[in-house]
C-alpha positions as a Python dict, from the first residue, in 0.01 Angstrom:
ca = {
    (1, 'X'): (0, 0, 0),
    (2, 'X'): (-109, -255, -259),
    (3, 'X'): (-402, -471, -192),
    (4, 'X'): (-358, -781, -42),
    (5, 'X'): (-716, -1081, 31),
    (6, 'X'): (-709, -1181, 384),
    (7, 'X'): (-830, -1568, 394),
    (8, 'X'): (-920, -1680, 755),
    (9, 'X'): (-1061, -2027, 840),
    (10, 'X'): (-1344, -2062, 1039),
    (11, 'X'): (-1243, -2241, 1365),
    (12, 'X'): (-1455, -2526, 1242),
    (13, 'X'): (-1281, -2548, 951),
    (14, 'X'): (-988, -2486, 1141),
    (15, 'X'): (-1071, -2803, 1371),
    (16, 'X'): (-1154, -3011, 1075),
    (17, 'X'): (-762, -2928, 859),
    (18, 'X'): (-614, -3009, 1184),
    (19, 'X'): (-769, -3363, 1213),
    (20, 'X'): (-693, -3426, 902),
    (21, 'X'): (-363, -3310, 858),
    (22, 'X'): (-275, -3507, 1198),
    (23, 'X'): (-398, -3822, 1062),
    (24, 'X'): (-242, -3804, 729),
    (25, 'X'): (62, -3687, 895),
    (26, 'X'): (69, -3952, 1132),
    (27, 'X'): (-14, -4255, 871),
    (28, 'X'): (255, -4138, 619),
    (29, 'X'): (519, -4126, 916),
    (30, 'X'): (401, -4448, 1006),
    (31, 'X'): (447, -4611, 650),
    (32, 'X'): (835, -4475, 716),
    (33, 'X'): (732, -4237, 419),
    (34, 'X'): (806, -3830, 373),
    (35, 'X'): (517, -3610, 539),
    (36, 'X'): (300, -3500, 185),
    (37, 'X'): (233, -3169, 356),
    (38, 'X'): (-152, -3040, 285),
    (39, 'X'): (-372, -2854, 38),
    (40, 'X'): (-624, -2658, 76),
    (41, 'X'): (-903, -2499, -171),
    (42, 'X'): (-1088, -2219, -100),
    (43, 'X'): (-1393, -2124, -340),
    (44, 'X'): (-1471, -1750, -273),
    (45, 'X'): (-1838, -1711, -363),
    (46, 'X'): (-2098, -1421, -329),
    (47, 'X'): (-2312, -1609, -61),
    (48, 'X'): (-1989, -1801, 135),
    (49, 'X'): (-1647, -1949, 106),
    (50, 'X'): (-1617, -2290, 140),
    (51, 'X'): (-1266, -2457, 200),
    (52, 'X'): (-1186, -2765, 110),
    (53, 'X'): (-895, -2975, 208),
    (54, 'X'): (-704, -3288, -58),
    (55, 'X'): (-752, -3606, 145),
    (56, 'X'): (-572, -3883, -24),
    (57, 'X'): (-766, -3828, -399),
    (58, 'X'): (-998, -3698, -280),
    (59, 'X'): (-1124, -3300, -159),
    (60, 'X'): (-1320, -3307, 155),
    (61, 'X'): (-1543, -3032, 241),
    (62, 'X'): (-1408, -2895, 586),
    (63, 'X'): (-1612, -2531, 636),
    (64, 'X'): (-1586, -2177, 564),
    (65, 'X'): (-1379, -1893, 526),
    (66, 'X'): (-1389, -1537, 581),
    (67, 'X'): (-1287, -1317, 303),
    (68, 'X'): (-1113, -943, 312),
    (69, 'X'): (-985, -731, 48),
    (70, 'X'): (-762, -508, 274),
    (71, 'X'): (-532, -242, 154),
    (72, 'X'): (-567, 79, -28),
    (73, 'X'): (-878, 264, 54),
    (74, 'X'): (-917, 106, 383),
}
């Protein structure tokens, strides 16, 4: 099997996407405009991997990640 990188939010980060998804959702529906949909960022890093979300134009910092390299050799 090739290897694959499992990405799972923390459920504070988790928490945080929602809320802001919602909202954005919400306001864009409201303005009678096409839901944008969301993006996320995540910065893997030797110490922790922060996600970030795209707000409007701007990237909010929303939590952590965890990290897996899964596959062959497991």
């Amino acid at each position: 099997m090739a290897q694959r990188l499992k990405i799972v939010l923390s459920e504070e980060a988790t928490k945080r996407y929602l809320e802001l998804a919602r909202a954005t959702t919400e306001a864009e529906i409201n303005a009678d405009c096409e839901p944008s949909g969301a993006s996320i960022q995540v910065e893997i890093w030797h110490l922790e991997n922060a996600v970030w979300m795209q707000n409007g134009d701007r990237l909010v910092d929303i939590g952590v990640a965890d990290v897996e390299l899964i596959g062959e050799g497991d």
